[in-house]
Backbone of each chain as ProteinMPNN parsed JSONL, in Angstrom:
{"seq_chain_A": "XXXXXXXXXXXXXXXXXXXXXXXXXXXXXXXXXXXXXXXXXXXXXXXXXXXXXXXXXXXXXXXXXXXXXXXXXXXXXXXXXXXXXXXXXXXXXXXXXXXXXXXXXXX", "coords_chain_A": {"N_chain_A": [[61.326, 107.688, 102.946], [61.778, 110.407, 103.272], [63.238, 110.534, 105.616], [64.903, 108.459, 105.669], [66.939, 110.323, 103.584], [67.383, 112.505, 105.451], [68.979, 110.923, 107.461], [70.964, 110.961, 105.853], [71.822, 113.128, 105.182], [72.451, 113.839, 108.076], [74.513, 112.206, 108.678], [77.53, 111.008, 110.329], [79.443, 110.53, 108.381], [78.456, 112.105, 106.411], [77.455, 114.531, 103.681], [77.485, 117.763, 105.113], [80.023, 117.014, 106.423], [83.937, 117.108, 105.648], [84.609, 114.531, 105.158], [83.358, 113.522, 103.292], [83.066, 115.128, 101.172], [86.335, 115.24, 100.561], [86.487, 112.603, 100.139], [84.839, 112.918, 97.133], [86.265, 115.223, 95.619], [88.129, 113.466, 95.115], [87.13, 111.656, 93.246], [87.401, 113.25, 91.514], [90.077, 112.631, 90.001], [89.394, 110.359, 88.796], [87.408, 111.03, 86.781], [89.181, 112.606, 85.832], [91.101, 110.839, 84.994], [89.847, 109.12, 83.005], [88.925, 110.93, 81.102], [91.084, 112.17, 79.959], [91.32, 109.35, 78.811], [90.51, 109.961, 75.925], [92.571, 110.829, 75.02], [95.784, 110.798, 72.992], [98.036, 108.722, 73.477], [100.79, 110.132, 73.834], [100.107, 112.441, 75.206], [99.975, 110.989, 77.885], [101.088, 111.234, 81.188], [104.059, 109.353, 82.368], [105.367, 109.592, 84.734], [103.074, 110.956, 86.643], [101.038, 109.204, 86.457], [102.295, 106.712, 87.266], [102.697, 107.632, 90.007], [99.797, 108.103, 90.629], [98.817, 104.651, 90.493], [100.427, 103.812, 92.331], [99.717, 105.527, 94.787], [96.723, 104.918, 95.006], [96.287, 102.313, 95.295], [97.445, 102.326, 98.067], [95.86, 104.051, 99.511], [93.124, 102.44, 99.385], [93.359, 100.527, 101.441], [93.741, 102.703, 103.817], [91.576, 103.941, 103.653], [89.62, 102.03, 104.633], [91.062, 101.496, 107.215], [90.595, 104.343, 108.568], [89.336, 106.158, 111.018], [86.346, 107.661, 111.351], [85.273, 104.678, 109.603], [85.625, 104.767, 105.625], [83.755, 104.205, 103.357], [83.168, 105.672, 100.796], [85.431, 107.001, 99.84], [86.959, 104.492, 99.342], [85.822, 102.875, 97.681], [86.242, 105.05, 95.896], [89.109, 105.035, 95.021], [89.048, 102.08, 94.593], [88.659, 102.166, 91.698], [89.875, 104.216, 90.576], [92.279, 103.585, 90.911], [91.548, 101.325, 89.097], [91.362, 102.523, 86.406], [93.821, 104.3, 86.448], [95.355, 102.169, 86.059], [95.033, 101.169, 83.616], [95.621, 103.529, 82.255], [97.885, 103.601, 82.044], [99.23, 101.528, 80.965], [98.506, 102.107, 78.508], [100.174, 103.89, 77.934], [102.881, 102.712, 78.194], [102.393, 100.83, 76.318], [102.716, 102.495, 74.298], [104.802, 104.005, 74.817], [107.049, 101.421, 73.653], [107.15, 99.185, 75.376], [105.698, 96.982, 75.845], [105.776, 95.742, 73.589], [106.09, 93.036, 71.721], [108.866, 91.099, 71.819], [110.944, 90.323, 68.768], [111.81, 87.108, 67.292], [115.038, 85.955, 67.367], [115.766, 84.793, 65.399], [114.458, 86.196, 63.427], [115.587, 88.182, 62.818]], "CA_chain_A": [[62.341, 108.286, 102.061], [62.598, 111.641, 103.916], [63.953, 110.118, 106.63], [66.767, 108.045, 104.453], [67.64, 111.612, 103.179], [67.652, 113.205, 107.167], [69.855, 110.328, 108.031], [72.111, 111.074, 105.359], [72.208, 114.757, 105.981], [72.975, 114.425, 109.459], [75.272, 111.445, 109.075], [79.172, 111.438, 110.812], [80.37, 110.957, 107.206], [77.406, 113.146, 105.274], [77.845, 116.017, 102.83], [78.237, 118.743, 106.124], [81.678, 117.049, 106.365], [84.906, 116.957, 104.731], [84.593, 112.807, 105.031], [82.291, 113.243, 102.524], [83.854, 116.212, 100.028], [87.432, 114.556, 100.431], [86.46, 111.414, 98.489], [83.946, 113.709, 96.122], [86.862, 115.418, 95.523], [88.634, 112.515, 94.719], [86.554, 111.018, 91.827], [87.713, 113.935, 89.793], [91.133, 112.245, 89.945], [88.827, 109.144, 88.273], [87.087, 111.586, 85.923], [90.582, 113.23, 84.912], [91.314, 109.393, 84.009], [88.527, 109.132, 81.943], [88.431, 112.139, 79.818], [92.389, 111.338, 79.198], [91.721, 108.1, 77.832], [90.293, 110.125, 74.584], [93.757, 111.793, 74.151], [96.934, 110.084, 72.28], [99.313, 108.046, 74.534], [101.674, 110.941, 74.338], [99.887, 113.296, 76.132], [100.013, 110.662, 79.275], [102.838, 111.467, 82.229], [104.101, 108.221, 82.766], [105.531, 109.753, 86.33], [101.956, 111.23, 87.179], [99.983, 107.892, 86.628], [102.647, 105.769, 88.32], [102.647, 108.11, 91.54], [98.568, 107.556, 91.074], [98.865, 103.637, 90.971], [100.638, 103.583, 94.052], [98.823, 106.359, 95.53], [95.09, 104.583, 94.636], [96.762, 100.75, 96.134], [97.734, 102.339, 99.464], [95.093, 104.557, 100.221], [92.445, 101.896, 99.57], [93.539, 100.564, 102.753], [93.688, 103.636, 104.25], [90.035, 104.198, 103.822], [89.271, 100.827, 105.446], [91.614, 101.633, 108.239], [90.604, 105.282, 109.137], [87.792, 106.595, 111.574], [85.387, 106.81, 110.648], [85.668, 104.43, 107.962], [84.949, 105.707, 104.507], [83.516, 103.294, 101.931], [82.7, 105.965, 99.576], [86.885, 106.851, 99.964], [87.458, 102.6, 98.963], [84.746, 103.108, 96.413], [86.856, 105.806, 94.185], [90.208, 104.634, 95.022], [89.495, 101.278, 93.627], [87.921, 103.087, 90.241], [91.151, 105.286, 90.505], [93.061, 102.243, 90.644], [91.485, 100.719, 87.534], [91.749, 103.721, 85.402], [94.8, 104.761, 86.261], [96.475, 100.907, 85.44], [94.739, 101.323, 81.948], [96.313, 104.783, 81.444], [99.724, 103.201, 82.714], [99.385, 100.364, 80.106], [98.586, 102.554, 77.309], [101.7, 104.787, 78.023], [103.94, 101.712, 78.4], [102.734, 100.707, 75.097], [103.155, 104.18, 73.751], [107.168, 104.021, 74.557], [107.566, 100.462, 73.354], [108.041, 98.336, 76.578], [105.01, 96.027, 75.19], [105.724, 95.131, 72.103], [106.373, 91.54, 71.746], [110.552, 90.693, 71.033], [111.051, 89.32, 67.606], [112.506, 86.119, 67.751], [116.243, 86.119, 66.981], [115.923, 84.251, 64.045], [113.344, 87.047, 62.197], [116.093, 89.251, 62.678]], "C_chain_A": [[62.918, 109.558, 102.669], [63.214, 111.676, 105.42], [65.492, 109.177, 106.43], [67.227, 109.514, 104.29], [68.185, 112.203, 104.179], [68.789, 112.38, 107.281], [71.007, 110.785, 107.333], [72.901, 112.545, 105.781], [72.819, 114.448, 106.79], [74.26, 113.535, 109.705], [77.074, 111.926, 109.442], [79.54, 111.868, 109.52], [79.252, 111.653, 106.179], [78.008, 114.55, 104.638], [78.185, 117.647, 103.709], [79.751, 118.274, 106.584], [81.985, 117.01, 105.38], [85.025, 115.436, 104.472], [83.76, 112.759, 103.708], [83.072, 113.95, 101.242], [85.255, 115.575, 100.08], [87.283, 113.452, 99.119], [85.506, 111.928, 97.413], [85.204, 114.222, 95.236], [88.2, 113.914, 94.209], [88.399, 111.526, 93.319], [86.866, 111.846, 91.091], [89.026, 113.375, 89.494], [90.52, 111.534, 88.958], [88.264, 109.737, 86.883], [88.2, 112.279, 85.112], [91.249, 112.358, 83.814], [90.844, 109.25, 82.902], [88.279, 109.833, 80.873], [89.801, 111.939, 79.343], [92.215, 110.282, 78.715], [91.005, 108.498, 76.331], [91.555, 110.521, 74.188], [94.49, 110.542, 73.704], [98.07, 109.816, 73.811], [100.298, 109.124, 74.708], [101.754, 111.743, 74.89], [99.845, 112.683, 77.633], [101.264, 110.91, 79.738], [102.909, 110.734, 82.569], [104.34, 108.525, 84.715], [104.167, 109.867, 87.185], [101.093, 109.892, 87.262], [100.387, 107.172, 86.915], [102.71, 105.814, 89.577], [101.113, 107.575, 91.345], [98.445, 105.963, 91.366], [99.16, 103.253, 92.045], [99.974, 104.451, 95.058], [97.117, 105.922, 95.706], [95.397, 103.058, 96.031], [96.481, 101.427, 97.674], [96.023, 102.973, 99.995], [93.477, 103.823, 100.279], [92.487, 101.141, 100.907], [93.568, 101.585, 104.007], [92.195, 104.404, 104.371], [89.393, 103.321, 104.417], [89.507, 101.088, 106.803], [91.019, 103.063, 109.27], [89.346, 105.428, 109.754], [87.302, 107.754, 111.516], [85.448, 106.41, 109.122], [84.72, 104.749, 106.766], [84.565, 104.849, 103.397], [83.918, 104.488, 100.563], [84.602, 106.188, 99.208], [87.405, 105.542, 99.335], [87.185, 102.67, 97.643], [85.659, 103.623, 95.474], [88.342, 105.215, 94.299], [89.941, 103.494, 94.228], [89.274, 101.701, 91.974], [89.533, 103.823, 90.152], [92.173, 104.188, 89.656], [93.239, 101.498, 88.983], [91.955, 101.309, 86.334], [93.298, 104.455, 85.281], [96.37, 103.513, 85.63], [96.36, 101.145, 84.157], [95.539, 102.452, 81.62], [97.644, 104.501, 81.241], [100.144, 102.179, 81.086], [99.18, 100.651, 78.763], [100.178, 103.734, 77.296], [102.599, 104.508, 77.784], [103.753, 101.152, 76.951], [102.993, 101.346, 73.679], [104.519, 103.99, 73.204], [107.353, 102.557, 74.087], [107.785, 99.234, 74.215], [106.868, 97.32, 76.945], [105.6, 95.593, 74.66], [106.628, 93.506, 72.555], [108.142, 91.316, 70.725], [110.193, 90.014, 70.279], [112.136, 88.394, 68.029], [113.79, 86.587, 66.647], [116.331, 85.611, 65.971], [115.818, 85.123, 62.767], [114.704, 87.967, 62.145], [117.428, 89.768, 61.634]], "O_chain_A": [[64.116, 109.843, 102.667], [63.547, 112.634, 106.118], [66.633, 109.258, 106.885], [68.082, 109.822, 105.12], [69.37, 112.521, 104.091], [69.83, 113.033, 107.213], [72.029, 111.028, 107.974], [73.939, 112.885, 106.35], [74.019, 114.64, 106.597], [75.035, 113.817, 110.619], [77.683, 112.882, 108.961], [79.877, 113.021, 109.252], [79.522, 111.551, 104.982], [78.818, 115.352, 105.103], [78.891, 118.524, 103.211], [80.553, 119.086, 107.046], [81.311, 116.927, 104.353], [85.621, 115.137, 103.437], [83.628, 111.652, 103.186], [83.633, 113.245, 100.403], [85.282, 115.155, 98.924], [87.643, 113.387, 97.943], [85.385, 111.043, 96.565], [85.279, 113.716, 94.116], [88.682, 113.782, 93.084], [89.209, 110.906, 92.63], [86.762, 111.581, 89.894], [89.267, 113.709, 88.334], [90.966, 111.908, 87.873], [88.543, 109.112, 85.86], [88.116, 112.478, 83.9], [91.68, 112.568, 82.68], [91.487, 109.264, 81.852], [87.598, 109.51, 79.9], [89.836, 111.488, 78.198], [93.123, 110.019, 77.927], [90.874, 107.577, 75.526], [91.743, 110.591, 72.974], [94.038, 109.418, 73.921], [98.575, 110.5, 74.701], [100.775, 109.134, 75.843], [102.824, 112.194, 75.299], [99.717, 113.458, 78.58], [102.307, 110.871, 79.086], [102.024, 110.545, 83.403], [103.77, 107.96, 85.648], [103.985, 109.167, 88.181], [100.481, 109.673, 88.307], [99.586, 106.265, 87.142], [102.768, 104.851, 90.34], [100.97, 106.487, 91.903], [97.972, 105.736, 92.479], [98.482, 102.514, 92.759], [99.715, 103.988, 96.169], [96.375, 106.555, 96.457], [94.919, 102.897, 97.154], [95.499, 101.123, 98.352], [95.236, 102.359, 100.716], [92.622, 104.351, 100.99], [91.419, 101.195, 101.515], [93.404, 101.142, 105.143], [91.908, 105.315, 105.147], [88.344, 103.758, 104.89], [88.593, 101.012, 107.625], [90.978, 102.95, 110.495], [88.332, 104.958, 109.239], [87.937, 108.801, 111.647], [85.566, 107.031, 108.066], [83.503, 104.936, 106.801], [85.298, 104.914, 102.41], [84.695, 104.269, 99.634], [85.049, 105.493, 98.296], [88.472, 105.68, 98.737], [87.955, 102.576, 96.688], [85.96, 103.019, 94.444], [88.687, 104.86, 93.172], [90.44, 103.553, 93.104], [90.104, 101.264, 91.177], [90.114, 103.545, 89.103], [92.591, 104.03, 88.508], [94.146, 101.252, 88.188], [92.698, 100.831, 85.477], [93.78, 105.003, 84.289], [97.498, 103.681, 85.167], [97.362, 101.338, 83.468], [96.215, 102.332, 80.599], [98.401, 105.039, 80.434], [101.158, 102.248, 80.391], [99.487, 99.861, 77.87], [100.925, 104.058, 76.373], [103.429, 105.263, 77.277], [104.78, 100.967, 76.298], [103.302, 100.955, 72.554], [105.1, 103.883, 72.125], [108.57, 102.504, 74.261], [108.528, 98.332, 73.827], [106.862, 96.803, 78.062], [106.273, 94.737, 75.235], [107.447, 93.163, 73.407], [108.413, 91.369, 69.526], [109.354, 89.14, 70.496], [113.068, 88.637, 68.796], [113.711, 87.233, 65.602], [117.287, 86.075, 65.35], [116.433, 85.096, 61.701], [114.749, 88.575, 61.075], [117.801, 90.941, 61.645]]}, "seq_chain_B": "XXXXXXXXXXXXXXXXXXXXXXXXXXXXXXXXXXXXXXXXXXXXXXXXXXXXXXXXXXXXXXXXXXXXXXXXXXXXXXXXXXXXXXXXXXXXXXXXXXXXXXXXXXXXX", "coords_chain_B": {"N_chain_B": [[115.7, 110.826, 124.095], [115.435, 108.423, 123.198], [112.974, 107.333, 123.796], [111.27, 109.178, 123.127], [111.488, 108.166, 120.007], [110.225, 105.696, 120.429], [107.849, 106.469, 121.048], [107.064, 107.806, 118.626], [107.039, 105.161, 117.026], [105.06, 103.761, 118.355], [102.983, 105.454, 117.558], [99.686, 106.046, 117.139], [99.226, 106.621, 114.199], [101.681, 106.002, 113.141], [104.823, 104.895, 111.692], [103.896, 101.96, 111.761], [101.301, 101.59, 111.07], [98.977, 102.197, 108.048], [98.082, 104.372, 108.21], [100.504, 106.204, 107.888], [101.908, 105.338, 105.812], [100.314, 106.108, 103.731], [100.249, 108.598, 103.203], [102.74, 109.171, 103.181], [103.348, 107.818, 100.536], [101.945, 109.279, 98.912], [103.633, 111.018, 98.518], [104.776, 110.915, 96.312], [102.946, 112.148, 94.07], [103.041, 114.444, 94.28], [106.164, 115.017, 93.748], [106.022, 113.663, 91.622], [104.83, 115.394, 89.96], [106.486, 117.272, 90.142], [108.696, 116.649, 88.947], [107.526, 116.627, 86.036], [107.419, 119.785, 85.547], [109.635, 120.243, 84.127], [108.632, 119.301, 81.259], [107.039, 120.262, 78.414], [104.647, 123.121, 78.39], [102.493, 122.012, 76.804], [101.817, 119.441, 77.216], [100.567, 119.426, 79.823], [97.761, 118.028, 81.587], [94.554, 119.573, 81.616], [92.179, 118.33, 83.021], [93.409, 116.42, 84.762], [95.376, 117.99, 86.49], [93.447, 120.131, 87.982], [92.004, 118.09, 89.497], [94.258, 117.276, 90.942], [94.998, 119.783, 92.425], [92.463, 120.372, 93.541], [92.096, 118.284, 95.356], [93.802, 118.646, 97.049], [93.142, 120.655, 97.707], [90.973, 120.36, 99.771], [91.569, 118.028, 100.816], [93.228, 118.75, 102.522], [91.872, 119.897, 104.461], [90.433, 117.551, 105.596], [92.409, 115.917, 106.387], [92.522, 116.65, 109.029], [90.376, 116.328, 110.54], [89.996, 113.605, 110.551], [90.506, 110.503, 112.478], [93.334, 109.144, 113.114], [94.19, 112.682, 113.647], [96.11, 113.531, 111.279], [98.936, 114.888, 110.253], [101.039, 114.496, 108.242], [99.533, 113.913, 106.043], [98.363, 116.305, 106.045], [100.609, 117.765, 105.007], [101.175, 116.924, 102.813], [99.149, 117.051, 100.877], [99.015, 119.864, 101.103], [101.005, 120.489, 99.509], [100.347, 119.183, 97.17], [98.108, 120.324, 96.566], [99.86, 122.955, 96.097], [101.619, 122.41, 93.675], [99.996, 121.214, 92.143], [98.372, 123.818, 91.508], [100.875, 125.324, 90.398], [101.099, 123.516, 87.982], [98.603, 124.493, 86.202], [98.733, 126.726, 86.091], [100.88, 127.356, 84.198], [99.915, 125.947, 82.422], [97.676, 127.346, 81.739], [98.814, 129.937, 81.461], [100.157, 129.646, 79.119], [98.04, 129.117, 77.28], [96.3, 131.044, 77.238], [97.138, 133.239, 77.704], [99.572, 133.366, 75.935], [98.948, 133.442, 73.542], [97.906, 136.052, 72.897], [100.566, 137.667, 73.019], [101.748, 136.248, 70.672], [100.121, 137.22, 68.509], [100.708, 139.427, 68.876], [103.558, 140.107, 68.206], [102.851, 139.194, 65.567], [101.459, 140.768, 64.168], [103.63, 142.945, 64.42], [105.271, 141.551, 62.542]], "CA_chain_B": [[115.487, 110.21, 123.085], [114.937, 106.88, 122.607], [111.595, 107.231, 124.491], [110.812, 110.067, 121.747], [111.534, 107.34, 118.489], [109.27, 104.935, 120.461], [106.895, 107.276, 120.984], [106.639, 108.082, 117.578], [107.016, 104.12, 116.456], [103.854, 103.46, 118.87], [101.974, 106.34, 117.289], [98.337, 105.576, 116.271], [99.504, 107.065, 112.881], [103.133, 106.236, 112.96], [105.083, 103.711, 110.582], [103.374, 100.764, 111.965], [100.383, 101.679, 110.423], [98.645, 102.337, 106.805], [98.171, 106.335, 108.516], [102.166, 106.583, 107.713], [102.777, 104.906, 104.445], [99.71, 106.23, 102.519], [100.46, 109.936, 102.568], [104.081, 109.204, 102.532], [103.454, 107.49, 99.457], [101.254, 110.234, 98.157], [104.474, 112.495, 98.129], [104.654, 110.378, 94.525], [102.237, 112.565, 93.107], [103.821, 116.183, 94.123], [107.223, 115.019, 92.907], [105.663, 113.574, 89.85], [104.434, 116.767, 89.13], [107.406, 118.465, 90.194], [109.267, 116.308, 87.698], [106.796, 117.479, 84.777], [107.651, 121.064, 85.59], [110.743, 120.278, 82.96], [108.215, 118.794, 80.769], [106.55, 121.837, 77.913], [103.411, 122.875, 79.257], [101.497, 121.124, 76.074], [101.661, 118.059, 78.074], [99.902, 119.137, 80.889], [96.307, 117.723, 81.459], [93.561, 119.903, 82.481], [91.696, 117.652, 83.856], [94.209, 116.156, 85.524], [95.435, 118.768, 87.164], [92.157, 120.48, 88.633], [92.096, 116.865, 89.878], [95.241, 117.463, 91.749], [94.885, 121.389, 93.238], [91.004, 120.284, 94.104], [91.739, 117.43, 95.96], [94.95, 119.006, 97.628], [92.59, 121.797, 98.762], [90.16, 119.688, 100.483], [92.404, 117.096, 101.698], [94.49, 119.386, 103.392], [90.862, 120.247, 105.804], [90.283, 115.986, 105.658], [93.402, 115.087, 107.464], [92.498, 117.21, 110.469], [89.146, 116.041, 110.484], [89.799, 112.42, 110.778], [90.493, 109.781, 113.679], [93.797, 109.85, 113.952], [94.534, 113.52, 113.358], [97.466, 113.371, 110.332], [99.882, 116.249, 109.901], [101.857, 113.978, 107.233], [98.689, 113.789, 104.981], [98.076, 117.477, 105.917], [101.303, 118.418, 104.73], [101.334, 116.041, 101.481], [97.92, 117.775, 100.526], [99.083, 121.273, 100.863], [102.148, 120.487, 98.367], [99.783, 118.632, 96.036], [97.886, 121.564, 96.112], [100.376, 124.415, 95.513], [101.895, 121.504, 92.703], [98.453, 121.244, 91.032], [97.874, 124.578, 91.087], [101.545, 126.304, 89.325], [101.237, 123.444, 86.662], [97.821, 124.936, 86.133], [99.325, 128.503, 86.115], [102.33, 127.151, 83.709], [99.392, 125.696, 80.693], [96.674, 128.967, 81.633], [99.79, 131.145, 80.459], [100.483, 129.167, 77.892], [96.928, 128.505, 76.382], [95.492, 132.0, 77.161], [98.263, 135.047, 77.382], [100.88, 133.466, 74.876], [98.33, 134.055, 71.872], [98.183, 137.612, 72.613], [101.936, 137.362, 72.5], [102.085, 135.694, 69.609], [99.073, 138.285, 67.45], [101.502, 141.218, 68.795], [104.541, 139.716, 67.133], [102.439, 139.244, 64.147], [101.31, 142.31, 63.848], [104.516, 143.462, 64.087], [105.95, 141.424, 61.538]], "C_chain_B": [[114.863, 109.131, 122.639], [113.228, 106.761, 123.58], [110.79, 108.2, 123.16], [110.496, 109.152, 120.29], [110.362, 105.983, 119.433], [108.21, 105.282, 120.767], [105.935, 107.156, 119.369], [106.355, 106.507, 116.432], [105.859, 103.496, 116.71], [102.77, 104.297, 118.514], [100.601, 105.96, 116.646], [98.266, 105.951, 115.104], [100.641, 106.425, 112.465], [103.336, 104.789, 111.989], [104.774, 102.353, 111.125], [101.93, 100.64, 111.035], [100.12, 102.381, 108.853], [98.184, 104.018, 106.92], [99.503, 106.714, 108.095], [102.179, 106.443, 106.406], [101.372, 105.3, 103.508], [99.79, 107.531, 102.406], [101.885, 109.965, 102.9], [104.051, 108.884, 101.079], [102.474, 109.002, 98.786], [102.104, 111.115, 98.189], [104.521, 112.668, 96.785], [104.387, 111.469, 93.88], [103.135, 114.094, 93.498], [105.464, 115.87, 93.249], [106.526, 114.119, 91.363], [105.378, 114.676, 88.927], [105.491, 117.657, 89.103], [108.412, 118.172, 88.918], [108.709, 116.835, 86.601], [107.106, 118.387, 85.033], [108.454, 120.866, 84.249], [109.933, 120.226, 81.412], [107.861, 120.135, 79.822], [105.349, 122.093, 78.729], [102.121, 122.24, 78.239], [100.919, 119.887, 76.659], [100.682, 118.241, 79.14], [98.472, 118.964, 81.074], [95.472, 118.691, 82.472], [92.823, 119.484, 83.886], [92.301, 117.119, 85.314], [95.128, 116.917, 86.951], [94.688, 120.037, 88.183], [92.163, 119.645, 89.398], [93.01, 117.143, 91.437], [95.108, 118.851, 92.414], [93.483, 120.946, 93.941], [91.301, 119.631, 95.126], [92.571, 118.057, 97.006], [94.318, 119.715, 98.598], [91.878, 121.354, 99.733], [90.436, 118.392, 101.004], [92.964, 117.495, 102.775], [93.204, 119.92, 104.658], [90.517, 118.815, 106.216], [91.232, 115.566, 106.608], [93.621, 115.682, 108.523], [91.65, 116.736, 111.003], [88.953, 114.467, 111.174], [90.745, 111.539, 111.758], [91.614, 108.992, 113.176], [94.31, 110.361, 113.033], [95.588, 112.887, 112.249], [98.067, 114.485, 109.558], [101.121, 115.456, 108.715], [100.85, 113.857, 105.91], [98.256, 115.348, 104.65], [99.046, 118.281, 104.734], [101.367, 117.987, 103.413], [100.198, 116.89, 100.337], [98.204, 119.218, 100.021], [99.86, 121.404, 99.601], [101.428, 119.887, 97.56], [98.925, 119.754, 95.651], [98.547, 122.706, 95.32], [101.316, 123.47, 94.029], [101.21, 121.49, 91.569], [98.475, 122.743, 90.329], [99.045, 125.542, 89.561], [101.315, 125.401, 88.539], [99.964, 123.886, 85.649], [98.345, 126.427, 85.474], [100.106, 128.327, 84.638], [101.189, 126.821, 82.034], [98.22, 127.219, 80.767], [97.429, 129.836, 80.922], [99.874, 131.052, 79.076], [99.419, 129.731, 76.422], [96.427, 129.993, 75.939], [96.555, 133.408, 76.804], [99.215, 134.394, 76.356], [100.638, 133.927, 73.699], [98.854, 135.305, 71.876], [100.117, 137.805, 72.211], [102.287, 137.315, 70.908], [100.757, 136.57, 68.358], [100.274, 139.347, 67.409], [102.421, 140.997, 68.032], [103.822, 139.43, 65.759], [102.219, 139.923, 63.305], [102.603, 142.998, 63.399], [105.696, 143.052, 63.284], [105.471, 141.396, 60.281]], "O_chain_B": [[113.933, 109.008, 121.843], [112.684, 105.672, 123.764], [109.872, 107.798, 122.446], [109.503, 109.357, 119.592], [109.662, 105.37, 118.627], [107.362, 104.392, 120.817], [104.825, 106.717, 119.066], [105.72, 106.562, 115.379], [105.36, 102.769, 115.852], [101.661, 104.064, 118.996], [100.629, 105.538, 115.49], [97.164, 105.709, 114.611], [100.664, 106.226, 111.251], [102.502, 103.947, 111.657], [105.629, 101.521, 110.822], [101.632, 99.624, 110.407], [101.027, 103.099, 108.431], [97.989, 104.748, 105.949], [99.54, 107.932, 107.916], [102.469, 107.437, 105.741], [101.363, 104.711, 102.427], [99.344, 107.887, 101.315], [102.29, 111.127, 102.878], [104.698, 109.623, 100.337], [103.096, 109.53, 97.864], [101.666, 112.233, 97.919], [104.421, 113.694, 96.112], [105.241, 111.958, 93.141], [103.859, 114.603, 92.643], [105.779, 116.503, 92.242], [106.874, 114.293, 90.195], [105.563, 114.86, 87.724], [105.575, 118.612, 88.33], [108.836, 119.008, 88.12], [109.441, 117.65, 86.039], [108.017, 118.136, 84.245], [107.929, 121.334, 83.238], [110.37, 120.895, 80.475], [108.305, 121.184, 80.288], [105.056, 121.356, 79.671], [101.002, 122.009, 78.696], [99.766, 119.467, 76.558], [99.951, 117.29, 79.415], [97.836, 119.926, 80.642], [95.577, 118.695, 83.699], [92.798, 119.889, 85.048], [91.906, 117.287, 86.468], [95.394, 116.433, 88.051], [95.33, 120.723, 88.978], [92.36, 120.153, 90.502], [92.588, 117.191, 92.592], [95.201, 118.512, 93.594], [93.46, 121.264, 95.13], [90.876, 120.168, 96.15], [91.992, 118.028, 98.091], [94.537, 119.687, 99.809], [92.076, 121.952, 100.79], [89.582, 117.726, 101.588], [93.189, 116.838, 103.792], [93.639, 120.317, 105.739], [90.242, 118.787, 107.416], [90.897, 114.896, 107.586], [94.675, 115.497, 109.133], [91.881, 116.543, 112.197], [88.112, 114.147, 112.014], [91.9, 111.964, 111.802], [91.196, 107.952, 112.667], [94.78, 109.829, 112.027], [95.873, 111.698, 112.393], [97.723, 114.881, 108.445], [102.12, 116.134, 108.476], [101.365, 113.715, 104.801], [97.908, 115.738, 103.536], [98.645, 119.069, 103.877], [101.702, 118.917, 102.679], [100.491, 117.233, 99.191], [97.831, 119.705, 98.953], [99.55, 122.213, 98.727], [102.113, 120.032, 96.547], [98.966, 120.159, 94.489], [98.116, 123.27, 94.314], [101.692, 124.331, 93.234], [101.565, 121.667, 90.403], [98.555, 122.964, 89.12], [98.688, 126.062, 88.504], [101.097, 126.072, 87.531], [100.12, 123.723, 84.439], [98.156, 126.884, 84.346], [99.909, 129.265, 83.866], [101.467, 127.245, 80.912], [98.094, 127.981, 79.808], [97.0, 130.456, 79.949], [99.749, 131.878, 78.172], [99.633, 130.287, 75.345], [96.177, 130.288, 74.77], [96.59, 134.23, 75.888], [99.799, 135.319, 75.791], [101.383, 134.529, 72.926], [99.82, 135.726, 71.24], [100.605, 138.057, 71.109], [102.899, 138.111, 70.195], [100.831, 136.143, 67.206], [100.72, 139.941, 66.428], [102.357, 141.625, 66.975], [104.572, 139.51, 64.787], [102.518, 139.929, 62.111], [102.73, 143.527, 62.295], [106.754, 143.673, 63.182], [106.24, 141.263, 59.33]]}, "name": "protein", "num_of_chains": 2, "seq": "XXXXXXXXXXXXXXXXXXXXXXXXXXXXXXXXXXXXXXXXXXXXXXXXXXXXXXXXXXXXXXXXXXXXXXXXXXXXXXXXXXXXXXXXXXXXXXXXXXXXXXXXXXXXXXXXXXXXXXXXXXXXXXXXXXXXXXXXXXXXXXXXXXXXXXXXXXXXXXXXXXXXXXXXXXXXXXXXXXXXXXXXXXXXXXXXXXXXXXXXXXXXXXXXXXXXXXXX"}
């Protein structure tokens, strides 16, 4: 076990780098998600959580791609990802752009 | 010239690769925020915004750090930073100095 721990310590991407604090960093994006989904749809920024959707997509590749690659980086991005579609989809049904058209008849 | 644009087209970062288009796309989030500026500052999420200045700060030492170097993620970082931080500045005013504001006018009406 205290040799699992050493390895981690000393590892390329371990807690003495920024490879490591970057995506740490990053889960508070996931935790920001999270504690917003107690508020009311109107406190979401539809602009802010559609730049995150596309910002979560790309850079999950971008953690695959970079060296040294970064799981834990993949790891919160997809979590980002999830949380930030849900916030998107409560926002969208916030402003109306759910709701199911009444048929032309009801009307 | 044209040795310069294929330079930069062959770049181990450059728009061939997912080093180009993921902190281009992460400009998103600074102009998203820059858009909210208009917004009141009731709107703006704590959380959310810690989120954004935190990551900005420690991104912006990340994309020096990593294989290959990226001065387009550097620079995306710094502006998500100083982004994060005034809409931060813009609800702190709000939340914390407007009371006093708003006691003194009370007082004085």
């Amino acid at each position: 076990m205290s040799t699992a721990v050493k390895a981690f310590l000393n590892s390329p991407v371990g807690p003495k780098t920024t490879h490591f604090w970057g995506p740490v960093a990053n889960w508070g994006f996931v935790l920001a998600g999270l504690v917003d989904m107690n508020k009311p749809p109107e406190m979401i920024s539809g602009n802010m959580t559609a730049a995150m959707c596309v910002y979560s997509g790309l850079f999950m590749r971008f953690a695959w791609m970079v060296q040294p690659r970064n799981y834990l980086l993949l790891a919160c991005h997809a979590s980002n990802e999830s949380v930030q579609l849900y916030q998107m989809s409560r926002w969208a049904r916030a402003q109306g752009y759910l709701e199911k058209k009444e048929p032309e008849a009801q009307q | 010239m044209a040795s310069k644009l294929q330079a930069f087209w062959n770049h181990p970062a450059g728009p061939k690769t997912i080093h180009f288009w993921a902190p281009t796309f992460k400009w998103g989030i600074s102009i998203a925020n820059v858009a909210d500026f208009a917004k009141p500052p009731e709107k703006i999420s704590y959380p959310q915004q810690v989120a954004v200045a935190c990551t900005g700060v420690i991104w912006s030492r990340y994309s020096m750090v990593i294989t290959p170097k990226n001065w387009n993620l550097f620079s995306v970082n710094v502006a998500m930073a100083g982004t994060g931080l005034y809409q931060l500045s813009r609800k702190i005013r709000k939340d914390y100095f407007s009371d006093q504001k708003d006691d003194v006018a009370s007082l004085e009406g």
